[in-house]
PDB file of N, CA, C and O in Angstrom:
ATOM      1  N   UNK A   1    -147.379  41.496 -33.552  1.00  0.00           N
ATOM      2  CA  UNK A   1    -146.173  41.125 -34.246  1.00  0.00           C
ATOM      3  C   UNK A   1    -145.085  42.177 -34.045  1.00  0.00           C
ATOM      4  O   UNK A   1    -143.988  41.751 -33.686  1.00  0.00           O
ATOM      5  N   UNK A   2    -145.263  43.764 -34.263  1.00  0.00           N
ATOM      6  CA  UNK A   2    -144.696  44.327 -34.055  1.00  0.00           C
ATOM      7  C   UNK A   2    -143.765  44.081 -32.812  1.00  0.00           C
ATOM      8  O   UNK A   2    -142.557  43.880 -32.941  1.00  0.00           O
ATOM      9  N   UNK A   3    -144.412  44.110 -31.599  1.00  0.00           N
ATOM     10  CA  UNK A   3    -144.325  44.008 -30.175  1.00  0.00           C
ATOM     11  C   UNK A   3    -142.628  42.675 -30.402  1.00  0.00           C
ATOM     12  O   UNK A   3    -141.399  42.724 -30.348  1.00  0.00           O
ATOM     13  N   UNK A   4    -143.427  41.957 -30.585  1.00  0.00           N
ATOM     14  CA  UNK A   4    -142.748  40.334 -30.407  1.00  0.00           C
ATOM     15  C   UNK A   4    -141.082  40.790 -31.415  1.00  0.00           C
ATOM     16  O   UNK A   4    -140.033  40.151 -31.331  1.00  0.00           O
ATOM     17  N   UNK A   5    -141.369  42.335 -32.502  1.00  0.00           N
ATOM     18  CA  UNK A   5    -139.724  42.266 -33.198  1.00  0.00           C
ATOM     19  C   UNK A   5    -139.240  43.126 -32.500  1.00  0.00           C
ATOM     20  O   UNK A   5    -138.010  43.170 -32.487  1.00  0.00           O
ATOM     21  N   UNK A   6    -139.877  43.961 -31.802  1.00  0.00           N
ATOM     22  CA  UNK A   6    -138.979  45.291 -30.939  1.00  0.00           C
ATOM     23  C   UNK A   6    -138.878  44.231 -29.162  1.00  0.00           C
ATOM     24  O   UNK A   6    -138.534  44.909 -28.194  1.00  0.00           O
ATOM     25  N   UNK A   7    -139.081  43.200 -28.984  1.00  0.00           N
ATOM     26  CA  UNK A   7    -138.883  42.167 -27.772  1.00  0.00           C
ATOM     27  C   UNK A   7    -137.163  41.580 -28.536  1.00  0.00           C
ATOM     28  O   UNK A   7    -136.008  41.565 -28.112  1.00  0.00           O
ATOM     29  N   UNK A   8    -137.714  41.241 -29.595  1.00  0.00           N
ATOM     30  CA  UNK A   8    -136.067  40.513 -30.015  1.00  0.00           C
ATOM     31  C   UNK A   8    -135.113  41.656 -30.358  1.00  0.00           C
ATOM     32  O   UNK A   8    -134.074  41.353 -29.772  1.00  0.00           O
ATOM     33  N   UNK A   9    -134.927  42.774 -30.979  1.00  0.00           N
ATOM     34  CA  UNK A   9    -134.672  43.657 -31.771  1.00  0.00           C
ATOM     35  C   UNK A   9    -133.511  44.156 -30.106  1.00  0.00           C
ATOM     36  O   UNK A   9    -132.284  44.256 -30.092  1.00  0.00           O
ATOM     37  N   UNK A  10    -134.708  44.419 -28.659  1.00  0.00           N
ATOM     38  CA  UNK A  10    -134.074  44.814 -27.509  1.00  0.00           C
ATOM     39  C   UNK A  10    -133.148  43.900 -26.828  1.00  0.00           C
ATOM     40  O   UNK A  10    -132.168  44.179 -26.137  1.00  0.00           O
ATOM     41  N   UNK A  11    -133.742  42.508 -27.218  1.00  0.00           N
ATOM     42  CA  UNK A  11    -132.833  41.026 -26.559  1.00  0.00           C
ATOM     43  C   UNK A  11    -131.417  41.142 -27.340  1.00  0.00           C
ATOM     44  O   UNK A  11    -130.457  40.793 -26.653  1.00  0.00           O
ATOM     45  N   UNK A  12    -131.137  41.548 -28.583  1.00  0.00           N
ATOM     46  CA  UNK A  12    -129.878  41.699 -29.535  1.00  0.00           C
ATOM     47  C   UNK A  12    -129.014  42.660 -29.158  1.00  0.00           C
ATOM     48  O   UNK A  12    -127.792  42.692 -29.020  1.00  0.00           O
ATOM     49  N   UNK A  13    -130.125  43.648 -28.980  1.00  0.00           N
ATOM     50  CA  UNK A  13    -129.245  44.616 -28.150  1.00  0.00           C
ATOM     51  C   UNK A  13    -128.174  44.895 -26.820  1.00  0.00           C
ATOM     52  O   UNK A  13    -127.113  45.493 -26.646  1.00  0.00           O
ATOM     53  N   UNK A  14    -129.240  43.989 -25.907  1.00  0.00           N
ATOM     54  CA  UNK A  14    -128.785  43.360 -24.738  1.00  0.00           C
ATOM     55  C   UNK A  14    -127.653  42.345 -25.279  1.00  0.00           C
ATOM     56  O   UNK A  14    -126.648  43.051 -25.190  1.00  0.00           O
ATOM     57  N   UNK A  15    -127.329  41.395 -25.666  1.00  0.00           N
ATOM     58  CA  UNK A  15    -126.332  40.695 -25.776  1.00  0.00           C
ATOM     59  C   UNK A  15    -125.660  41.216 -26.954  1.00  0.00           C
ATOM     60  O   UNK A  15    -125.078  40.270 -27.485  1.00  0.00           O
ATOM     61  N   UNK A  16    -125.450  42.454 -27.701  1.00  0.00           N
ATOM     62  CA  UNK A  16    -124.554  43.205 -28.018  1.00  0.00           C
ATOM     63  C   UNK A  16    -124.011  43.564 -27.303  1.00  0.00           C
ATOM     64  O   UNK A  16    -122.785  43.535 -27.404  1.00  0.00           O
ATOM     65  N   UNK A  17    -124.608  44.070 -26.247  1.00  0.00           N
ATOM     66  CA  UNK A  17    -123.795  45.404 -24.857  1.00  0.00           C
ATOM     67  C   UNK A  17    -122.825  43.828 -24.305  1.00  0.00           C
ATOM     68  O   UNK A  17    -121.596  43.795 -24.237  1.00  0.00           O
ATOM     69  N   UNK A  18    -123.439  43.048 -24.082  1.00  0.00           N
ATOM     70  CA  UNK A  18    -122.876  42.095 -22.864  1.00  0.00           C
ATOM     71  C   UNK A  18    -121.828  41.445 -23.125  1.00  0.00           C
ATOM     72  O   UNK A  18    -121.073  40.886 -22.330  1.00  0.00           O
ATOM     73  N   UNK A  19    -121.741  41.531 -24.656  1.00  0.00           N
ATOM     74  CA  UNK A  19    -120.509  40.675 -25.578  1.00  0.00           C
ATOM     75  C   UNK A  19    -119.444  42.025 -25.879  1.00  0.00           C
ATOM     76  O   UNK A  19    -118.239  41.866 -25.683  1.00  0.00           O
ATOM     77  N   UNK A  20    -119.938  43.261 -26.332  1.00  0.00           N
ATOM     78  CA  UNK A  20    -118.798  44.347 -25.899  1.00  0.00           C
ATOM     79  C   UNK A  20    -118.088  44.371 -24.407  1.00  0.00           C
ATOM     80  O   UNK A  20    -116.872  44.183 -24.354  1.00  0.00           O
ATOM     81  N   UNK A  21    -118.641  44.541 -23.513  1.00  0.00           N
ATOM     82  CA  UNK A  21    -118.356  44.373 -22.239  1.00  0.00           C
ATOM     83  C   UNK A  21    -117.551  43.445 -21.398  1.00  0.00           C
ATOM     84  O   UNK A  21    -116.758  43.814 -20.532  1.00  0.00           O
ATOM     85  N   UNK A  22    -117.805  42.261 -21.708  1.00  0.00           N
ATOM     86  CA  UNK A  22    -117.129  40.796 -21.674  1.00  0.00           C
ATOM     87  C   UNK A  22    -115.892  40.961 -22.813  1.00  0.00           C
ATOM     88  O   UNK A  22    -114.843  40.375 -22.548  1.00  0.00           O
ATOM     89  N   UNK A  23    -115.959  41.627 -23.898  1.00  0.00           N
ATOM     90  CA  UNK A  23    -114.619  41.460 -25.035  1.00  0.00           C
ATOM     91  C   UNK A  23    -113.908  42.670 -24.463  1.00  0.00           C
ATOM     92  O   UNK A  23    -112.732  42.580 -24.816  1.00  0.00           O
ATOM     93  N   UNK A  24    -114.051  43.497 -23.913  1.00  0.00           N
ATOM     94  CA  UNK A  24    -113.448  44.722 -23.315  1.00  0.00           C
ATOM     95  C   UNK A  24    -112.763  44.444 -22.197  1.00  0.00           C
ATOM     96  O   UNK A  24    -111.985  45.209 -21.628  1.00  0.00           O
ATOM     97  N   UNK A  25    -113.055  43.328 -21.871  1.00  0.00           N
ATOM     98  CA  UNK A  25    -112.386  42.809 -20.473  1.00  0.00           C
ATOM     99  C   UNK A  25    -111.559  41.844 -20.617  1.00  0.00           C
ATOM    100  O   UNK A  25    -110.373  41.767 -20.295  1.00  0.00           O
ATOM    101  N   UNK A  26    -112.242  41.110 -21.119  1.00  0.00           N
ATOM    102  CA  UNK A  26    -110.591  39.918 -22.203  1.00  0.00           C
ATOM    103  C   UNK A  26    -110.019  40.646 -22.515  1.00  0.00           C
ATOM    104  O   UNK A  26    -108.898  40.174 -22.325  1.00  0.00           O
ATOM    105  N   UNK A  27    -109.764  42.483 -23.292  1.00  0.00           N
ATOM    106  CA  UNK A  27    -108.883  42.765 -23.625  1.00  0.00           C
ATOM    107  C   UNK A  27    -108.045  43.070 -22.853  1.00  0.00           C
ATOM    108  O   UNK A  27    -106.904  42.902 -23.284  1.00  0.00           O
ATOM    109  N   UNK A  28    -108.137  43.520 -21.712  1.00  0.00           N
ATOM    110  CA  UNK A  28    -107.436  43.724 -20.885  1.00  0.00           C
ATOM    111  C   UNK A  28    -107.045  43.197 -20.294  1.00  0.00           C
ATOM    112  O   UNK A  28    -106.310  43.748 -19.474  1.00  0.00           O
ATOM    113  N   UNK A  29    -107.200  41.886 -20.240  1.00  0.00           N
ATOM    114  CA  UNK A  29    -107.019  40.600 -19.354  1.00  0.00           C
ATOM    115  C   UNK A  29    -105.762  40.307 -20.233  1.00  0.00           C
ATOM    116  O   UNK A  29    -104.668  40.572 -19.733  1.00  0.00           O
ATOM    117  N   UNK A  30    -105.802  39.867 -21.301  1.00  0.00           N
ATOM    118  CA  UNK A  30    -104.732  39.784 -22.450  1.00  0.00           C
ATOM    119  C   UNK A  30    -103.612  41.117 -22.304  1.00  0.00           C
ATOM    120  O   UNK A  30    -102.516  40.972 -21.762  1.00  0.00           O
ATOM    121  N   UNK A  31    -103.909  41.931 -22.664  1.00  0.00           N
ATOM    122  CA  UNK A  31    -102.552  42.970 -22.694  1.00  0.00           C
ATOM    123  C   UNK A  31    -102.124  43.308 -21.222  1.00  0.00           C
ATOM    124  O   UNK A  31    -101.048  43.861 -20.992  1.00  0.00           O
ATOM    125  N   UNK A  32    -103.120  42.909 -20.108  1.00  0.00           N
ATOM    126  CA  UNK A  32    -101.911  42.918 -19.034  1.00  0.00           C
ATOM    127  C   UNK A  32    -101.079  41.665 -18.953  1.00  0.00           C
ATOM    128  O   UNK A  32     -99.885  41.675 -18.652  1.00  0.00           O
ATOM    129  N   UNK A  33    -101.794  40.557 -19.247  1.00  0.00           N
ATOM    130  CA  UNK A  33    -100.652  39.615 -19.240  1.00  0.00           C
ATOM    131  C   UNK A  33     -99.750  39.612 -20.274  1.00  0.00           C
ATOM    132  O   UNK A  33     -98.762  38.878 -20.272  1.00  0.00           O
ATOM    133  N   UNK A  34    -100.013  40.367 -21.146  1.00  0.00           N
ATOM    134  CA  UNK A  34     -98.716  40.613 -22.522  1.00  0.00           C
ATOM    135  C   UNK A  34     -97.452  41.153 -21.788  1.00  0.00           C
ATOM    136  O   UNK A  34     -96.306  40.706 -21.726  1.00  0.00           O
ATOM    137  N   UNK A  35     -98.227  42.627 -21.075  1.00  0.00           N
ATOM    138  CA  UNK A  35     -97.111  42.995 -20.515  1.00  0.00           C
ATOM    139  C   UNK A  35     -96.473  42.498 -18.915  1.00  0.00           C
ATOM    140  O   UNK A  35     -95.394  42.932 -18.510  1.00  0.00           O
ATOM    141  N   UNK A  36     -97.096  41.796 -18.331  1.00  0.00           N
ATOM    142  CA  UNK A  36     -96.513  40.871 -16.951  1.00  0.00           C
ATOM    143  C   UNK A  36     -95.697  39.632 -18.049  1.00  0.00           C
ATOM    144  O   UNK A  36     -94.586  39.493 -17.537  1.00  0.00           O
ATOM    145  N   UNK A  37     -95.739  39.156 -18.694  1.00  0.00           N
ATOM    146  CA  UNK A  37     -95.197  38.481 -19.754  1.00  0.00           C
ATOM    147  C   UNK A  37     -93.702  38.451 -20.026  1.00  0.00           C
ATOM    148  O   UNK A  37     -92.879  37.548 -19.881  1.00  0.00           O
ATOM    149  N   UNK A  38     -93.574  39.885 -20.528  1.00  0.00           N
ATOM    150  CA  UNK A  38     -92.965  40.651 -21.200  1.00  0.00           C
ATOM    151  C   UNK A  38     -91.701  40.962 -20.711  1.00  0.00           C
ATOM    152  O   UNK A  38     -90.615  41.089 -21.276  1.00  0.00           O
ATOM    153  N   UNK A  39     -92.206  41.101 -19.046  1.00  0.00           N
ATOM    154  CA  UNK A  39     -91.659  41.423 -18.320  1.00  0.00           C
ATOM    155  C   UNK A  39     -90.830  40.790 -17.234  1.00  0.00           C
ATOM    156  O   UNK A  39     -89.785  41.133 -16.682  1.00  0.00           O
ATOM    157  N   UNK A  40     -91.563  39.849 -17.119  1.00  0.00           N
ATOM    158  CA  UNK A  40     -91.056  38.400 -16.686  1.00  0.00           C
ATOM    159  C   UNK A  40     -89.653  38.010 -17.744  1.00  0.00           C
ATOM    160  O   UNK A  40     -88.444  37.956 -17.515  1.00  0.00           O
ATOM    161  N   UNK A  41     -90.325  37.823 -18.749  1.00  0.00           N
ATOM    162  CA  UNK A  41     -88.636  36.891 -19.579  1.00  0.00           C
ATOM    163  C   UNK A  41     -87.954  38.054 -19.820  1.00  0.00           C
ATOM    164  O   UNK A  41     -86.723  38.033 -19.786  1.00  0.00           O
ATOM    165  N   UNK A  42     -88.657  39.247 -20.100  1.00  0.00           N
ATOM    166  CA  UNK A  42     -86.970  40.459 -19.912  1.00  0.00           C
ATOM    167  C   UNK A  42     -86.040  39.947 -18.562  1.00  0.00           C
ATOM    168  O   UNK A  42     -84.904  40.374 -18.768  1.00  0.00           O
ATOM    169  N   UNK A  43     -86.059  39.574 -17.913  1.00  0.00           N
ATOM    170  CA  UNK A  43     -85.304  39.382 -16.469  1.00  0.00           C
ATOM    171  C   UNK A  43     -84.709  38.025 -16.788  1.00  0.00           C
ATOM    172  O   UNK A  43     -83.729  37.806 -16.076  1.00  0.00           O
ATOM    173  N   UNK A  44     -84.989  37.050 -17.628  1.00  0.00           N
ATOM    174  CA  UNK A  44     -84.414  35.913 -17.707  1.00  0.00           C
ATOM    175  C   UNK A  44     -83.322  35.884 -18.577  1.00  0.00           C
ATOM    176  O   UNK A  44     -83.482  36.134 -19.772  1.00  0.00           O
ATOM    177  N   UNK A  45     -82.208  35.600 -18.100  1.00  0.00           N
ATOM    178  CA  UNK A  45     -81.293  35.534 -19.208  1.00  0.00           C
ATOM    179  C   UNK A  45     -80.789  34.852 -20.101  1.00  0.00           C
ATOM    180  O   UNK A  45     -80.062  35.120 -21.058  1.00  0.00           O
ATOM    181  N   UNK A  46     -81.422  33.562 -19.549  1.00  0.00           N
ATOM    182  CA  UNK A  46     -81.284  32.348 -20.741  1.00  0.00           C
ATOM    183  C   UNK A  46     -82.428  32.413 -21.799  1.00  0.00           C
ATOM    184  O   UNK A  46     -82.278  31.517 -22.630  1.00  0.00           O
ATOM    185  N   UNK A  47     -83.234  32.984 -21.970  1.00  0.00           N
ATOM    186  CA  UNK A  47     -83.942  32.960 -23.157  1.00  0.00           C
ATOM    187  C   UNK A  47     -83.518  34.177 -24.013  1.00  0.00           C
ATOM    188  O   UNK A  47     -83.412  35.341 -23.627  1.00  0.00           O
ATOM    189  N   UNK A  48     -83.363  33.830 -24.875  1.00  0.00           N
ATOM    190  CA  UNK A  48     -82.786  34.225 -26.439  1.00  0.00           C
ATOM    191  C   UNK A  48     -83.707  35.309 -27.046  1.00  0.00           C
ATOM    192  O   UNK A  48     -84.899  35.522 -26.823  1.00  0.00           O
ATOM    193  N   UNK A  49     -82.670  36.061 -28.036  1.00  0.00           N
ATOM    194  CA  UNK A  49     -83.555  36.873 -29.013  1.00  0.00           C
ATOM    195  C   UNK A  49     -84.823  36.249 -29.487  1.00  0.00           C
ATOM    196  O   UNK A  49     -86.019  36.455 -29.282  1.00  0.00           O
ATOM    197  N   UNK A  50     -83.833  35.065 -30.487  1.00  0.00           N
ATOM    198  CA  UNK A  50     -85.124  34.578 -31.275  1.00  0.00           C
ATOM    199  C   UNK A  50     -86.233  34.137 -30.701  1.00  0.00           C
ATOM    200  O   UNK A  50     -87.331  34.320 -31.227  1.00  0.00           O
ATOM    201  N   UNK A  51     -86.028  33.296 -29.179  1.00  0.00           N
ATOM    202  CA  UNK A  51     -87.357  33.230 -28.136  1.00  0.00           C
ATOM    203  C   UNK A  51     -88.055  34.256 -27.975  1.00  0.00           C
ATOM    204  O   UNK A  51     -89.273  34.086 -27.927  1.00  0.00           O
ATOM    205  N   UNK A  52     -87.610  35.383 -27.866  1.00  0.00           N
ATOM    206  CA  UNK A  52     -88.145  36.563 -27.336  1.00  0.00           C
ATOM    207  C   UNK A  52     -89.060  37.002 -28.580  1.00  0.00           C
ATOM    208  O   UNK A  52     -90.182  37.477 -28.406  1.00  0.00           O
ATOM    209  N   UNK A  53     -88.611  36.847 -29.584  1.00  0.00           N
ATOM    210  CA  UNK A  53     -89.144  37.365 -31.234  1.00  0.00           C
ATOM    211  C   UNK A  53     -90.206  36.838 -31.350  1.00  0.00           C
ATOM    212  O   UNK A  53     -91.273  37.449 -31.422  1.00  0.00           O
ATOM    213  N   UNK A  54     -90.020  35.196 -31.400  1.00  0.00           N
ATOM    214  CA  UNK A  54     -91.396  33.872 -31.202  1.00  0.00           C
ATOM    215  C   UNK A  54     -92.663  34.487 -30.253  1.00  0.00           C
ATOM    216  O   UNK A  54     -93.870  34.442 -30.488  1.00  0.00           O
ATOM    217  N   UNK A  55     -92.108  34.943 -29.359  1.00  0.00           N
ATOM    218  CA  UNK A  55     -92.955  35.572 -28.281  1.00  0.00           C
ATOM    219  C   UNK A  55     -94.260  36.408 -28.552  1.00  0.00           C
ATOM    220  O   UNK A  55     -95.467  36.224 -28.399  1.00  0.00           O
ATOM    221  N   UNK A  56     -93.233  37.688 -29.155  1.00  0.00           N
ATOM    222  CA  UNK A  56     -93.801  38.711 -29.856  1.00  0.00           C
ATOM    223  C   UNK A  56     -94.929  38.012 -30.630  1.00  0.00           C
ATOM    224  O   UNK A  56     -96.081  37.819 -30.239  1.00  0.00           O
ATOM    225  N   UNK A  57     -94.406  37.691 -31.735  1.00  0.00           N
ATOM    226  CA  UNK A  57     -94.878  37.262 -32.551  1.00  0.00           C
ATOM    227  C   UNK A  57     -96.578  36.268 -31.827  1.00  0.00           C
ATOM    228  O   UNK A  57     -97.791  36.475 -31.878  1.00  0.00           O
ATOM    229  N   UNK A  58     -96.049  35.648 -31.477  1.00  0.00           N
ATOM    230  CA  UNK A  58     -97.665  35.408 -30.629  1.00  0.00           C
ATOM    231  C   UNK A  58     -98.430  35.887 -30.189  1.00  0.00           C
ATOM    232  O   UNK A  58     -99.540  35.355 -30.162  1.00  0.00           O
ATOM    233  N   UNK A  59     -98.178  37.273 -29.563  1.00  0.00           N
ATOM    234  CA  UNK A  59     -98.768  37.982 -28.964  1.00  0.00           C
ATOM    235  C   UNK A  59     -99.485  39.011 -29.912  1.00  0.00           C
ATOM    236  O   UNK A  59    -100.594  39.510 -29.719  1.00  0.00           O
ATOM    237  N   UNK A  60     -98.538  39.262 -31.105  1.00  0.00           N
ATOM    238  CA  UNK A  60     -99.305  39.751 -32.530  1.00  0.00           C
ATOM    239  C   UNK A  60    -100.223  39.036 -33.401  1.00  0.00           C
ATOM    240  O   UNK A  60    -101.162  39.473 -34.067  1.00  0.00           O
ATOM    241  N   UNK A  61     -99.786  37.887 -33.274  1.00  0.00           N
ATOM    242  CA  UNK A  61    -101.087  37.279 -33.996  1.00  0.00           C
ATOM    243  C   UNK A  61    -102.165  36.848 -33.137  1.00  0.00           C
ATOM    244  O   UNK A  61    -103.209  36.845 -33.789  1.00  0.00           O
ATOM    245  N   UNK A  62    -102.411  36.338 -31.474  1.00  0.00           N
ATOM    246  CA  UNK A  62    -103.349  36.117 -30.588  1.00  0.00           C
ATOM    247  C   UNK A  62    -103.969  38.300 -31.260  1.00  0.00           C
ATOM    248  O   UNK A  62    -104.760  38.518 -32.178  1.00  0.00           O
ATOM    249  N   UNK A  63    -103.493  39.041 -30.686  1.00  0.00           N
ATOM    250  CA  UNK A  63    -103.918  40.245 -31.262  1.00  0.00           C
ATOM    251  C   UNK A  63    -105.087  40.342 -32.381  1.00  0.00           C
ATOM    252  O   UNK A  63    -106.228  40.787 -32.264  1.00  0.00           O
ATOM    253  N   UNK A  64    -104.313  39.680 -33.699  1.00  0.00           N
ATOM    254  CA  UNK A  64    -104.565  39.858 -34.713  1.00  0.00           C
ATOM    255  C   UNK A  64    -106.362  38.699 -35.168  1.00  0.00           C
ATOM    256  O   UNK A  64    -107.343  38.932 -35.874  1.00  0.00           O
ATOM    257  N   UNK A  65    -106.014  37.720 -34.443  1.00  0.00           N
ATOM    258  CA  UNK A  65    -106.961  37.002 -34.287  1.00  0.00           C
ATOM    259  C   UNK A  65    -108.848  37.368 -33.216  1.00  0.00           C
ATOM    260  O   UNK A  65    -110.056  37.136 -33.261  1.00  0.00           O
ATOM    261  N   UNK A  66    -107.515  38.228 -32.220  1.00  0.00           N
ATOM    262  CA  UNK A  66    -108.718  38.718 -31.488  1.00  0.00           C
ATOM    263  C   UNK A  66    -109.506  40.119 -32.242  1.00  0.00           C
ATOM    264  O   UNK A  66    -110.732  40.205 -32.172  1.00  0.00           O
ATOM    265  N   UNK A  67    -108.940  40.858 -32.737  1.00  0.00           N
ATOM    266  CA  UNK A  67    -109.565  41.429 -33.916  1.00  0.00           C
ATOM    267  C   UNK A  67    -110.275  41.219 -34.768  1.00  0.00           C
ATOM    268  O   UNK A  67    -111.272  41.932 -34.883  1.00  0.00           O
ATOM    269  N   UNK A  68    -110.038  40.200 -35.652  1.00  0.00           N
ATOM    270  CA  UNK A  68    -110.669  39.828 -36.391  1.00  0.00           C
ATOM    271  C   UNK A  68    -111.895  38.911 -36.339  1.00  0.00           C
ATOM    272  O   UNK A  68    -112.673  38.678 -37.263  1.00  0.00           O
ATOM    273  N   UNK A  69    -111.927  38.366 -34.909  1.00  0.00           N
ATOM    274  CA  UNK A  69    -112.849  38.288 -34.046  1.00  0.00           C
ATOM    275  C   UNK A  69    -114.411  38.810 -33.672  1.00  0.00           C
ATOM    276  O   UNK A  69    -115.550  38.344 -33.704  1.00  0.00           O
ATOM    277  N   UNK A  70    -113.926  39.728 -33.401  1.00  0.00           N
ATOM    278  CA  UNK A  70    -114.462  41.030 -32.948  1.00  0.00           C
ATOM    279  C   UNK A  70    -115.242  41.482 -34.225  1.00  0.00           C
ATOM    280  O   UNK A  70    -116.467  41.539 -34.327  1.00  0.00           O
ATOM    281  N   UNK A  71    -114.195  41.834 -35.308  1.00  0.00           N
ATOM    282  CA  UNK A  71    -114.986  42.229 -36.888  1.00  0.00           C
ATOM    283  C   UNK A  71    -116.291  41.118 -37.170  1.00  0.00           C
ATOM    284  O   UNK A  71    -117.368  41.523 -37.609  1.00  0.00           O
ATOM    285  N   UNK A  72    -116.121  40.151 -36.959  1.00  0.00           N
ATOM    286  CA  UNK A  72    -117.245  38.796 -37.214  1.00  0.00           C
ATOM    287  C   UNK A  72    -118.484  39.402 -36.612  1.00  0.00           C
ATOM    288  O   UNK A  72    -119.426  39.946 -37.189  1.00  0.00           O
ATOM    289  N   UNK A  73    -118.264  39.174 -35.219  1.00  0.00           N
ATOM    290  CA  UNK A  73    -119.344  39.147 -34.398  1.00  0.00           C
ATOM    291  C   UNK A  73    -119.921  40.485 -34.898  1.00  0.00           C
ATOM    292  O   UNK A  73    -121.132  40.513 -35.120  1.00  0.00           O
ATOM    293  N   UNK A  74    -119.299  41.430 -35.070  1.00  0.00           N
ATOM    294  CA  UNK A  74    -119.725  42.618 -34.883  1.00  0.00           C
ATOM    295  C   UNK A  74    -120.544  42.990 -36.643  1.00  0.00           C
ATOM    296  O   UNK A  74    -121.375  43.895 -36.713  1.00  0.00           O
ATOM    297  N   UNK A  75    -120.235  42.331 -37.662  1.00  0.00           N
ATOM    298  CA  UNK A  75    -120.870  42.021 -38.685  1.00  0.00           C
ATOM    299  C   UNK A  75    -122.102  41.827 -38.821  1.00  0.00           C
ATOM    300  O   UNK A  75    -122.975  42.343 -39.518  1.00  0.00           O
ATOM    301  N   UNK A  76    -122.044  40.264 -37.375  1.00  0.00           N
ATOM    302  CA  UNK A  76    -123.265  39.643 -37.534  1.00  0.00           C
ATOM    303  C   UNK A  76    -124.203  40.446 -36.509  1.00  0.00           C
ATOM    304  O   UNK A  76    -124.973  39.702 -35.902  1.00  0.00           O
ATOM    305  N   UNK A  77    -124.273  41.408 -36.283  1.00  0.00           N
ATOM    306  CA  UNK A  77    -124.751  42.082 -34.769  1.00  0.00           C
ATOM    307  C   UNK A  77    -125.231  43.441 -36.289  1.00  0.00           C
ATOM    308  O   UNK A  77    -126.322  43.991 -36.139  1.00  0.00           O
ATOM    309  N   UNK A  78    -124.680  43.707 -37.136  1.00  0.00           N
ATOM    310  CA  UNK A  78    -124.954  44.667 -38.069  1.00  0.00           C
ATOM    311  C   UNK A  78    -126.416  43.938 -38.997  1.00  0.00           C
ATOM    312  O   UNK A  78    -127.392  44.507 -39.487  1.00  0.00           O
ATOM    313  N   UNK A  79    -126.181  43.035 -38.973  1.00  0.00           N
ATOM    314  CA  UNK A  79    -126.976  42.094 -40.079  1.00  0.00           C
ATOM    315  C   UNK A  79    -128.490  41.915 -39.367  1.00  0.00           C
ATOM    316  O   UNK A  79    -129.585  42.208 -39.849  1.00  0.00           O
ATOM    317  N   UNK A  80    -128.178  41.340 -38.067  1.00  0.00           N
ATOM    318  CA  UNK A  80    -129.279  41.095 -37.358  1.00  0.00           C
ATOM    319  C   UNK A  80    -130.181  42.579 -37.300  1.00  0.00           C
ATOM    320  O   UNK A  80    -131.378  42.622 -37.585  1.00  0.00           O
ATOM    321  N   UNK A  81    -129.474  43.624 -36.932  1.00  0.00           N
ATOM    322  CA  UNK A  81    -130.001  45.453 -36.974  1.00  0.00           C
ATOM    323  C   UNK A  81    -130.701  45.408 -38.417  1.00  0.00           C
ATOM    324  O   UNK A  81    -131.861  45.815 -38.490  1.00  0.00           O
ATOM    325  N   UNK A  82    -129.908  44.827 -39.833  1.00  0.00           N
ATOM    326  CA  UNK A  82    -130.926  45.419 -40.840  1.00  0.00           C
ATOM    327  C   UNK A  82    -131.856  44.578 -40.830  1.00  0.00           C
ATOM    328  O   UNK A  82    -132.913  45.006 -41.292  1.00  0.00           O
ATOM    329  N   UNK A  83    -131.856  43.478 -40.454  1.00  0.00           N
ATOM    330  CA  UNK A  83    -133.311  42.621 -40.516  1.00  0.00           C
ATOM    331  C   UNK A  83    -134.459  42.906 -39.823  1.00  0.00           C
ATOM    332  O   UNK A  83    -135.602  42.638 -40.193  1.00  0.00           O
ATOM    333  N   UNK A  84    -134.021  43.642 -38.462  1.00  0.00           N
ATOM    334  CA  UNK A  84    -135.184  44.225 -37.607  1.00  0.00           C
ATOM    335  C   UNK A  84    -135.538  45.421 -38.458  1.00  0.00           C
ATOM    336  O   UNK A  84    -136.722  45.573 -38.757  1.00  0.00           O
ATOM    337  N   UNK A  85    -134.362  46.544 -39.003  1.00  0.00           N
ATOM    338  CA  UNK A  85    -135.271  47.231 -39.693  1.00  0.00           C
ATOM    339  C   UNK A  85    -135.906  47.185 -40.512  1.00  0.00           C
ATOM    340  O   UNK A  85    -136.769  48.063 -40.529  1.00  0.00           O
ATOM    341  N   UNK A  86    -135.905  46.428 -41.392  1.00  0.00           N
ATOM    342  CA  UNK A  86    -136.813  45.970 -42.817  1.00  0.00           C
ATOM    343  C   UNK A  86    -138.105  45.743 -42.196  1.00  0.00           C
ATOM    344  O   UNK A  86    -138.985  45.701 -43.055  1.00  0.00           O
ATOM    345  N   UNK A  87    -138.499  45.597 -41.121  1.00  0.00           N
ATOM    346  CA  UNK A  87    -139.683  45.112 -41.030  1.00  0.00           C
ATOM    347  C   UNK A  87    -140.668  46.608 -40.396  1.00  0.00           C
ATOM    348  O   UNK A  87    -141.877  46.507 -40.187  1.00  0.00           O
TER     349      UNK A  87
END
């Protein structure tokens, strides 16, 4: 029995690392296109403050969402750890 919780205990582990790794790379996938973005409609001159604000603003809450994201999973990745240790 032991065996069979330190088999799952290492499998959690493994798709902890693989889901940091993979979210570390969306992040960057995201804030370079924030800033290729960014950078793009700076050069356009027909789009507006308030477009530009709307913008922002998306890019703070996609942010804010991907955070809070992250807090979840990473909860449930805490939870699963005290259950292996209890045993």
């Amino acid at each position: 029995m032991e065996t069979t919780a330190k088999a799952a205990k290492q499998m959690v582990g493994f798709q902890k690392t693989v889901f940091e790794n993979s979210f570390n790379t969306m992040n960057v996938v995201q804030d370079q296109t924030e800033n290729m973005l960014n950078n793009f409609i700076g050069k356009m001159p027909w789009v507006t403050e308030d477009g530009k604000k709307q913008i922002d603003e998306t890019f703070a809450y996609t942010k804010k969402f991907r955070n809070d994201f992250k807090k979840a999973i990473d909860e449930g990745y805490t939870q699963f750890e005290k259950i292996f240790d209890q045993k």
